[in-house]
C-alpha positions in Angstrom: 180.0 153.3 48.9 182.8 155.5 47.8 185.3 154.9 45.6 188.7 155.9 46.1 190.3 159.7 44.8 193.1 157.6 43.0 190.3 156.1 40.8 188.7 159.1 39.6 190.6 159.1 35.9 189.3 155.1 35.2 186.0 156.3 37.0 185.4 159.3 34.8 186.5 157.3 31.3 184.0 154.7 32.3 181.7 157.0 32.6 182.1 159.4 29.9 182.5 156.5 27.4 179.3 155.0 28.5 177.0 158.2 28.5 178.7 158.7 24.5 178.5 155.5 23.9 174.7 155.3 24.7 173.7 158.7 23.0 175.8 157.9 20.0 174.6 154.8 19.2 171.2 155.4 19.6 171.6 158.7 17.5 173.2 156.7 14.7 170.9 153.6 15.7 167.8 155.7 14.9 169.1 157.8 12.1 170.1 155.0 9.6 167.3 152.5 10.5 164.4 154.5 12.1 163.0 153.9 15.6 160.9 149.9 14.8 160.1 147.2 17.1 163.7 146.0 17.9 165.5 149.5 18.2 166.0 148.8 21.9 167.7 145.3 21.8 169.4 146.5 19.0 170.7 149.5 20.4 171.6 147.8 23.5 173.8 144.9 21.9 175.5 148.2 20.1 176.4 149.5 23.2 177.4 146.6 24.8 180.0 146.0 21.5 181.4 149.7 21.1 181.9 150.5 25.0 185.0 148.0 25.3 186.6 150.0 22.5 185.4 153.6 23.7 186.8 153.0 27.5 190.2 152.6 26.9 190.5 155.4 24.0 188.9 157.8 26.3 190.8 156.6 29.4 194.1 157.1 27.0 193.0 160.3 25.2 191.7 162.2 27.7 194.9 163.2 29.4 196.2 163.9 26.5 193.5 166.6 25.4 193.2 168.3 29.0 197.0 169.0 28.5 196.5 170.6 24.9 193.5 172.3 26.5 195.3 174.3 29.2 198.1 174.6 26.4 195.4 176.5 24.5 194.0 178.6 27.1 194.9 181.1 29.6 
């Protein structure tokens, strides 16, 4: 199944949010509390609660930093 070209921008939020949301939180996850017995449901639920706030700020700032991007570059 292929998705549509016009989707690409909500496509690639969705995705970039989830991949950062899932290394972040871990990171963080097993930084402050160590890796112990209920790191995974924990880090699950985490991601589950910070991915509805990381979709929409990367689906809003992301355009905005590819403009100051080629702004910046040559």
């Amino acid at each position: 199944m292929r998705i549509p070209a016009r989707f690409a921008p909500i496509l690639f939020s969705a995705l970039l949010s989830a991949i950062m949301v899932c290394i972040v939180s871990a990171f963080v996850l097993a930084i402050s509390q160590g890796i112990h017995p209920g790191f995974a449901r924990q880090w699950v639920t985490s991601c589950l609660t910070t991915w509805p706030v990381a979709f929409p700020t990367v689906a809003i700032v992301a355009p905005l930093v590819r403009k100051a991007v080629a702004r910046m570059t040559a």
